[in-house]
C-alpha positions as CSV (number, residue, x, y, z in Angstrom):
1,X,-15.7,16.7,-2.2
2,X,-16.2,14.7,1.3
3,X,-15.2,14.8,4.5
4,X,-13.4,12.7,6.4
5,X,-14.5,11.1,10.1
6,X,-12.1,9.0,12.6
7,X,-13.7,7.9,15.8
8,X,-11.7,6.1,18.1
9,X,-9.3,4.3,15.6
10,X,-6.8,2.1,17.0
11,X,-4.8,-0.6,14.7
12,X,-2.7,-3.2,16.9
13,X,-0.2,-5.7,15.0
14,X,-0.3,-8.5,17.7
15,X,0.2,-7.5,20.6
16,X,1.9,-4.6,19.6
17,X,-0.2,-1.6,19.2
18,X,0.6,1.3,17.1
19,X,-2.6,3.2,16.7
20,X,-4.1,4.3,20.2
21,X,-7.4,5.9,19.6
22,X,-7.7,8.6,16.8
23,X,-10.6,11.0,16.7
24,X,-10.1,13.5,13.8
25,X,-12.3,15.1,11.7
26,X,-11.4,16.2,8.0
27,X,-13.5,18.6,6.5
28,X,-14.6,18.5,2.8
29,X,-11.9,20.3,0.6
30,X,-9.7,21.0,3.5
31,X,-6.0,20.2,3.2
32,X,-4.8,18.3,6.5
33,X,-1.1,16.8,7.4
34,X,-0.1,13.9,9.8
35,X,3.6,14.8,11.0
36,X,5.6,13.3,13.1
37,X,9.2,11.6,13.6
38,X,9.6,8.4,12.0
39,X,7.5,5.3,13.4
40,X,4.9,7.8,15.1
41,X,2.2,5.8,13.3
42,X,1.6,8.3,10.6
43,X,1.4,6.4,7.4
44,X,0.1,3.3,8.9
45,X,-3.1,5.6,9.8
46,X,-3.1,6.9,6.2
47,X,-3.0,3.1,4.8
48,X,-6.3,2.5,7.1
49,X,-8.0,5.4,5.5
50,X,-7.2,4.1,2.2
51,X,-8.3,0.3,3.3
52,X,-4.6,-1.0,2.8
53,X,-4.3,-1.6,5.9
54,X,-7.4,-3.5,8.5
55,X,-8.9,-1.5,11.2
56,X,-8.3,-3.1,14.4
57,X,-10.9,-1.0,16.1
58,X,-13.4,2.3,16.2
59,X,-15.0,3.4,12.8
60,X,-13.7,5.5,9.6
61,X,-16.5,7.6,7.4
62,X,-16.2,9.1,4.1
63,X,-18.6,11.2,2.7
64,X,-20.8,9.9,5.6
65,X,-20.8,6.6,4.8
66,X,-18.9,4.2,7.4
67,X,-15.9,2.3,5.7
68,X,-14.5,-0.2,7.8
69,X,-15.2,-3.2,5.6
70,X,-15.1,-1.5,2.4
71,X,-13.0,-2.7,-0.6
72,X,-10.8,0.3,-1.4
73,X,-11.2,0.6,-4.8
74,X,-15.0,1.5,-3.8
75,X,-14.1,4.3,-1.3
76,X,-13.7,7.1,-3.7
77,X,-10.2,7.5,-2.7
78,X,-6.6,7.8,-5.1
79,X,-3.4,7.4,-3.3
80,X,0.2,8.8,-4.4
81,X,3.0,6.9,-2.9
82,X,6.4,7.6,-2.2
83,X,7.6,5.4,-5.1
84,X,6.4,6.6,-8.4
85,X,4.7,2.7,-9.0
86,X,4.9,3.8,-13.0
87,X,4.8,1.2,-15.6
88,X,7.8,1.3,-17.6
89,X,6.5,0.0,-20.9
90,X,3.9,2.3,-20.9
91,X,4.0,6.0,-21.5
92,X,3.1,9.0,-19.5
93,X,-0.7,8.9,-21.3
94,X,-1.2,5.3,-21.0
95,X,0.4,5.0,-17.6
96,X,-2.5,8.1,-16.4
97,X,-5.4,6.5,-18.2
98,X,-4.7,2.7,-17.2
99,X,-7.1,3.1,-14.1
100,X,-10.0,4.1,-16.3
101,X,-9.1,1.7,-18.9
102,X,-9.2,-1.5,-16.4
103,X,-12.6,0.3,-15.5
104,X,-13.7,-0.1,-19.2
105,X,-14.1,3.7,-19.6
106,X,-15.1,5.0,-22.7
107,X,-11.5,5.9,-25.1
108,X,-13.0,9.0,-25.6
109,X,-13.8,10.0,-21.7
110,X,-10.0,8.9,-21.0
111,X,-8.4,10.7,-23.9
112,X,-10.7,13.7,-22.1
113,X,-10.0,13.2,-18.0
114,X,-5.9,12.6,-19.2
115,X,-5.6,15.8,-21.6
116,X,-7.5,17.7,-18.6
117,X,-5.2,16.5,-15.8
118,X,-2.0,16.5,-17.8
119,X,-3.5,20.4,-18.5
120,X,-3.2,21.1,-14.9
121,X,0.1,19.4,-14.0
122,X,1.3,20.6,-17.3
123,X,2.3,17.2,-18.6
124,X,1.4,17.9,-22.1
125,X,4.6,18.3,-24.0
126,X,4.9,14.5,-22.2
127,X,2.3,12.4,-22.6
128,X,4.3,10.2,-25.1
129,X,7.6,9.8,-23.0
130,X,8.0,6.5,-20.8
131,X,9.1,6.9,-17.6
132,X,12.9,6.5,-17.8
133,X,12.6,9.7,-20.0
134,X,11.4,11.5,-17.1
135,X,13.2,13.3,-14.1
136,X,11.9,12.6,-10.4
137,X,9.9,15.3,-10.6
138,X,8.1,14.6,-13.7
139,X,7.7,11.4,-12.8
140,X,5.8,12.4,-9.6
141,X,3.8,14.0,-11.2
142,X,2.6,11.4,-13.7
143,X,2.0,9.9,-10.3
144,X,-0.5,12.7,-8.8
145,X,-1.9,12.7,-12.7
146,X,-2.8,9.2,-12.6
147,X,-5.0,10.1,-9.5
148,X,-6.4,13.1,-10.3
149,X,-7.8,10.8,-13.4
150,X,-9.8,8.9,-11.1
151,X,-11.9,11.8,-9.6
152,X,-11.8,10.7,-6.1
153,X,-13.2,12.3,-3.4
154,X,-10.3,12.2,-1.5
155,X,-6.3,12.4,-2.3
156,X,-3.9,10.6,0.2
157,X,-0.2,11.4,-0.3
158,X,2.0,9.3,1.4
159,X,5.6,11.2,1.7
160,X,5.7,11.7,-2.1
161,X,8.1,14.2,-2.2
162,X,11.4,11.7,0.2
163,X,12.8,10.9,-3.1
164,X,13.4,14.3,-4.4
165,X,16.1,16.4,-4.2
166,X,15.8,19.5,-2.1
167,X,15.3,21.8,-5.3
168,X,12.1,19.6,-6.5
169,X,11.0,19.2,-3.1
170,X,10.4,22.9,-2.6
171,X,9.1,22.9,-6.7
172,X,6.9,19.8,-6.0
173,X,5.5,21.7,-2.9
174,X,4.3,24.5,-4.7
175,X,2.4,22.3,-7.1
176,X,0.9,20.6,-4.6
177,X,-0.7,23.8,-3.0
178,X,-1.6,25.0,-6.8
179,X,-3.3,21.6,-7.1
180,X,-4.9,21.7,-4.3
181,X,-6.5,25.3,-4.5
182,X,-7.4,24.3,-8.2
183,X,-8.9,21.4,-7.6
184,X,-10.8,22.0,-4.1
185,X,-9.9,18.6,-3.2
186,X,-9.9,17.0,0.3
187,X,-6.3,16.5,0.9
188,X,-4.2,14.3,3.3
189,X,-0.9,14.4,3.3
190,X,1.6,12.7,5.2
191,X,5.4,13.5,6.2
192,X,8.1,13.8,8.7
193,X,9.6,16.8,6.7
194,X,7.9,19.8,9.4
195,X,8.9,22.1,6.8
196,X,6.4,20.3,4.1
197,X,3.8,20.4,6.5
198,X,3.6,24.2,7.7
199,X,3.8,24.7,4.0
200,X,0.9,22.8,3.0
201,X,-1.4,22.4,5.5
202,X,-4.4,24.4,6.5
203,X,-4.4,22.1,9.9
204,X,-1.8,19.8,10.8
205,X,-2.3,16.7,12.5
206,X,1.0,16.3,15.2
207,X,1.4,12.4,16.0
208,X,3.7,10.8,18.6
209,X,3.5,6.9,19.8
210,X,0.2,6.2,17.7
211,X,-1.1,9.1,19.7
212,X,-2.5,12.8,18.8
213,X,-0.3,15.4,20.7
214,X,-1.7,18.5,19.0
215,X,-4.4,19.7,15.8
216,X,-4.3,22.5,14.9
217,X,-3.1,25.4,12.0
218,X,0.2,25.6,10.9
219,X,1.3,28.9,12.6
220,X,-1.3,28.3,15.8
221,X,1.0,25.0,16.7
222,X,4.3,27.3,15.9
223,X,3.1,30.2,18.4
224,X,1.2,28.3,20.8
225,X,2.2,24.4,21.4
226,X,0.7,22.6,23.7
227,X,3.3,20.6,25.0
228,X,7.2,20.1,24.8
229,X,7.1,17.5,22.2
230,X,5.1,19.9,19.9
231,X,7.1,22.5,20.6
232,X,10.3,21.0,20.0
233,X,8.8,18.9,16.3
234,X,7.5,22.1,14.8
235,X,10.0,24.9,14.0
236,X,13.2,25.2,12.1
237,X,15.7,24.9,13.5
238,X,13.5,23.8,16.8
239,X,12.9,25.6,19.9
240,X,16.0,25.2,22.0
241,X,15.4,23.9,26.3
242,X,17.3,25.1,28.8
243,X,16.9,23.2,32.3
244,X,15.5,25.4,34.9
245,X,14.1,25.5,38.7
246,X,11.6,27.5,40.4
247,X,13.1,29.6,42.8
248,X,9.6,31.7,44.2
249,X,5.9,32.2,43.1
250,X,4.1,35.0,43.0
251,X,0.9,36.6,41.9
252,X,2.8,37.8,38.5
253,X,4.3,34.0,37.8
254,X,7.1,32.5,38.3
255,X,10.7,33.5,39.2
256,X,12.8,30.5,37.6
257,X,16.6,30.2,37.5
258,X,18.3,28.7,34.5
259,X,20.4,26.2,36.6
260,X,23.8,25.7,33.6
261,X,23.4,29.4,33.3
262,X,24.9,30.2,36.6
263,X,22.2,32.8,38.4
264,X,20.7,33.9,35.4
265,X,16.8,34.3,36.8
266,X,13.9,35.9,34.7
267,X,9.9,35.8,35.8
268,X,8.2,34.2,33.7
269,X,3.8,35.1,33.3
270,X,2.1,32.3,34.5
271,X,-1.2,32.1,35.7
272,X,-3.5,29.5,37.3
273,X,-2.1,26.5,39.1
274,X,1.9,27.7,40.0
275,X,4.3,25.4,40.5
276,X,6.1,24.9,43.7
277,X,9.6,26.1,44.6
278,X,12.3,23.9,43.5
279,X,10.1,21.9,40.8
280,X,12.2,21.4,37.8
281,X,11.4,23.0,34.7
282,X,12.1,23.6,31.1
283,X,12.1,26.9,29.0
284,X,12.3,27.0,25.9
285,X,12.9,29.7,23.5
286,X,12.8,30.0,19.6
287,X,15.8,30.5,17.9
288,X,14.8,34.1,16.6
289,X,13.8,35.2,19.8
290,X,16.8,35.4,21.5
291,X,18.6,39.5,21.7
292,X,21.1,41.3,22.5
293,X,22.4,41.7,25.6
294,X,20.9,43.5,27.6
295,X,17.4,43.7,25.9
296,X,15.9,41.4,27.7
297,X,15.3,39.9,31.5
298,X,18.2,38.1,31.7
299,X,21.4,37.6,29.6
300,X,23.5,34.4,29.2
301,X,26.6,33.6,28.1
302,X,27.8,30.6,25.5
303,X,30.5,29.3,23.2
304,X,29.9,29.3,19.8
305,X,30.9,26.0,17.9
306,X,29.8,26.7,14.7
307,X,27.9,30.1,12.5
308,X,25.9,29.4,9.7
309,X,25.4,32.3,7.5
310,X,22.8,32.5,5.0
311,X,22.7,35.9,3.6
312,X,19.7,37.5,5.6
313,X,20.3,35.6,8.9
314,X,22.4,33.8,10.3
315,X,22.6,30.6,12.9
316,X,24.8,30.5,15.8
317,X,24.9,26.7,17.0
318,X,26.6,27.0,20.9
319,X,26.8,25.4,23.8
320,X,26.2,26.0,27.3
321,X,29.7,24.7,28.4
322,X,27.7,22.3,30.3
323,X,26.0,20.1,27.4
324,X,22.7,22.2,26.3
325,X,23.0,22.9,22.3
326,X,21.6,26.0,21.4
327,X,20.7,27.5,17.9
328,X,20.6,31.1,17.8
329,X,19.2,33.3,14.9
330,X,20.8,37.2,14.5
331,X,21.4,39.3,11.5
332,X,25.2,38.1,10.2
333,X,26.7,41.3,11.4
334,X,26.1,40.1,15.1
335,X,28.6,37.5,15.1
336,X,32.3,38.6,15.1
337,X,34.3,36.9,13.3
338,X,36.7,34.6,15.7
339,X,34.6,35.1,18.5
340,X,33.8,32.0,20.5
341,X,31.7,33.4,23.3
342,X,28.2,35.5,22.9
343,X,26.1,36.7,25.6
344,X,22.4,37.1,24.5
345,X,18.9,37.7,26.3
346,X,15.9,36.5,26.8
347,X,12.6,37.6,27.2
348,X,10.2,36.2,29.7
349,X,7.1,37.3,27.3
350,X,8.8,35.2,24.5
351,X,9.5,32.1,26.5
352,X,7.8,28.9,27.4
353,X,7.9,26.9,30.4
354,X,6.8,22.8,30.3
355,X,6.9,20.9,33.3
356,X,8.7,17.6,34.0
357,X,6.4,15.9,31.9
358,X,6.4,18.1,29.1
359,X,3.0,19.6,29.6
360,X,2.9,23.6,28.7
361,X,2.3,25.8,31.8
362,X,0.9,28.8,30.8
C-alpha cells in the first residue's frame, strides 16, 4: 500500500480561501481521520486527494509520486461517498464489477476480484439483488465492495456512514475497522461524528477554518489537547469551561478563582511562563472527572436541569445559575431523585487551563 504526502496545500475558491496550508503525512496502511464541525474544510481536502477537486497550491504525493495534475482515475485511489451512487438496474455483482468491466478486464478476473470482495464484506447471499432490495447498510457496503474491486492503493471515505441509522452506524463501524485490519489498506476517512473518528482512527487529523489544530492518536488528543477548540471537539459529551481569573502565582502554579462559582479557588500545576494576576482564564474539566464533594480542591455548587440515565452512568446536565452548562458524569445512585442542586469537586491534577485565546497552558 502507499503513503500519502501533503506539503503546504491550500485550495481558495475565489477569493475565498478554505484550505490554508496542510502539511500531513499518511503512512502506508495507516488508518487516518479528518474531523471537524461542519464547513472546517474537511472533505473539500479529501476531494483534492482524490483529484475531484483542483489544487490551488503546494503539492500532493502518492506512493511517491507527485499528483497534482494527475487524472484521478490514474492515482490508484477508490472513493466511497456518502450517497451509495449504485445503479439501480444493475445488481449487487454487476454494480461491484462495472469498474473493471469499463476497464475491459477479463470476465473471469471480475467474476474472481467480486466473489473475493463480496467474501470479505459477506455480500454473497446478495450478489443477485438490485439495490432497492437492499437496506442502507447493505447498500453501503456494495459501495465499499465496488472499491475494494478496484485494488487501490488508497481508500477515501467521505462520511459514508450520515445516512445510516444509529444501529448501522455503530455496525457499519465495526466493518470498517475489520476491513481495514484485513485488508492493510491506507485509509482516510472523513467525518464530523467525533465518535466515528476515536473509533476508527489510529491518528486523527483535527481541522478548524481550513487549518490543522491538532494530529495526533485518538486517546493522545482526548488526554492531552493542545488547545481549547480540541478540547472541547473531542469527547462525549465534551469537556465543560468554566470562566476563571488568576488570583496569585507561585512556584507550584497558579491559584485561579472560578468567578460564577462564588470563591471557589483551586491551584492548578503549571509550569513555565505563568500568567499574570487577573488574566482571564478557562478550565475545563471532563465530564467523568468531576467528584463528590469534598474529594477534591474545591467544590461547587449547581442546579440540575435535566439527568440522563443510562444504566451504568448517568449525566447530570446543570447550570451554573449564571449561564455555564455543565454535563456531569456519576454512577445513577449519585443523583437523588427531585434534587435540583449538586455540589461536586474538582481536581486541580484533572483540570485544564487555556488562555484567552484558547491556547493550553500547561
Amino acid at each position: 500500500m502507499s503513503n500519502v504526502k501533503l506539503r503546504g496545500i491550500r485550495k481558495a475558491f475565489g477569493a475565498l480561501e478554505v484550505i490554508k496550508g496542510v502539511d500531513l503525512d499518511v503512512n502506508s496502511s495507516e488508518f487516518v481521520v479528518f474531523v471537524g464541525p461542519s464547513g472546517c474544510g474537511k472533505s473539500t481536502l479529501l476531494r483534492m486527494i482524490a483529484g475531484l477537486e483542483p489544487i490551488s497550491a503546494g503539492d500532493l504525493e502518492i506512493g511517491g509520486e507527485r499528483m497534482n495534475d494527475v487524472d484521478p482515475s490514474k492515482r490508484g485511489i477508490a472513493m466511497v461517498f456518502q450517497t451509495y451512487a449504485l445503479y439501480p438496474h444493475m445488481t449487487v455483482r454487476e454494480n461491484m464489477g462495472f469498474a473493471l468491466r469499463f476497464a475491459r478486464v477479463p470476465k473471469d478476473e471480475i467474476a474472481r476480484q467480486v466473489n473475493e470482495a463480496a467474501r470479505i464484506l459477506e455480500l454473497g447471499p446478495l450478489l443477485d439483488r438490485y439495490p432497492k432490495q437492499l437496506s442502507g447498510g447493505q447498500r453501503q457496503r456494495v459501495a465499499i465492495g465496488r472499491a475494494i474491486v478496484r485494488q487501490p492503493q488508497v481508500f477515501l471515505f467521505d462520511e459514508p456512514l450520515s445516512n445510516l441509522d444509529a444501529e448501522l452506524r455503530v455496525q457499519m463501524r465495526v466493518e470498517i475497522s475489520r476491513l481495514h485490519k484485513e485488508l492493510g489498506v491506507t485509509m482516510i476517512y472523513v467525518t464530523h461524528d467525533q465518535t466515528e473518528a476515536m473509533t476508527l482512527a489510529d491518528r486523527i487529523v483535527v481541522l478548524r477554518d481550513g487549518n490543522v489544530e491538532q494530529i495526533g492518536r485518538p486517546l493522545d488528543l482526548y488526554g492531552d489537547p493542545g488547545n481549547q477548540f480540541v478540547a472541547g471537539f473531542i469527547g462525549s459529551p465534551k469537556m465543560n469551561f468554566m470562566a476563571g481569573e488568576v488570583i496569585g502565582t507561585g512556584s507550584g502554579g497558579i491559584s485561579v478563582e472560578l468567578v460564577n462559582q462564588g470563591r471557589a479557588r483551586m491551584v492548578l500545576p503549571l509550569k513555565g511562563l505563568l500568567p499574570d494576576k487577573g488574566t482571564p482564564v478557562a478550565v475545563g474539566v471532563r465530564p467523568e472527572h468531576f467528584g463528590r464533594a469534598g474529594e477534591g480542591d474545591c467544590d461547587i455548587t449547581v442546579r440540575v436541569d435535566v439527568a440522563e440515565h443510562l444504566g451504568s452512568t448517568s449525566f447530570a446536565y446543570a447550570n451554573t445559575g449564571t449561564g455555564e452548562q455543565l454535563v456531569i458524569e456519576r454512577d445513577p445512585a449519585f443523583y437523588q431523585p427531585g434534587t435540583d442542586q449538586l455540589t461536586v469537586s474538582i481536581s486541580a491534577a484533572r483540570a485544564y487551563a487555556f488562555d484567552a485565546s484558547g491556547k493550553r497552558l500547561r
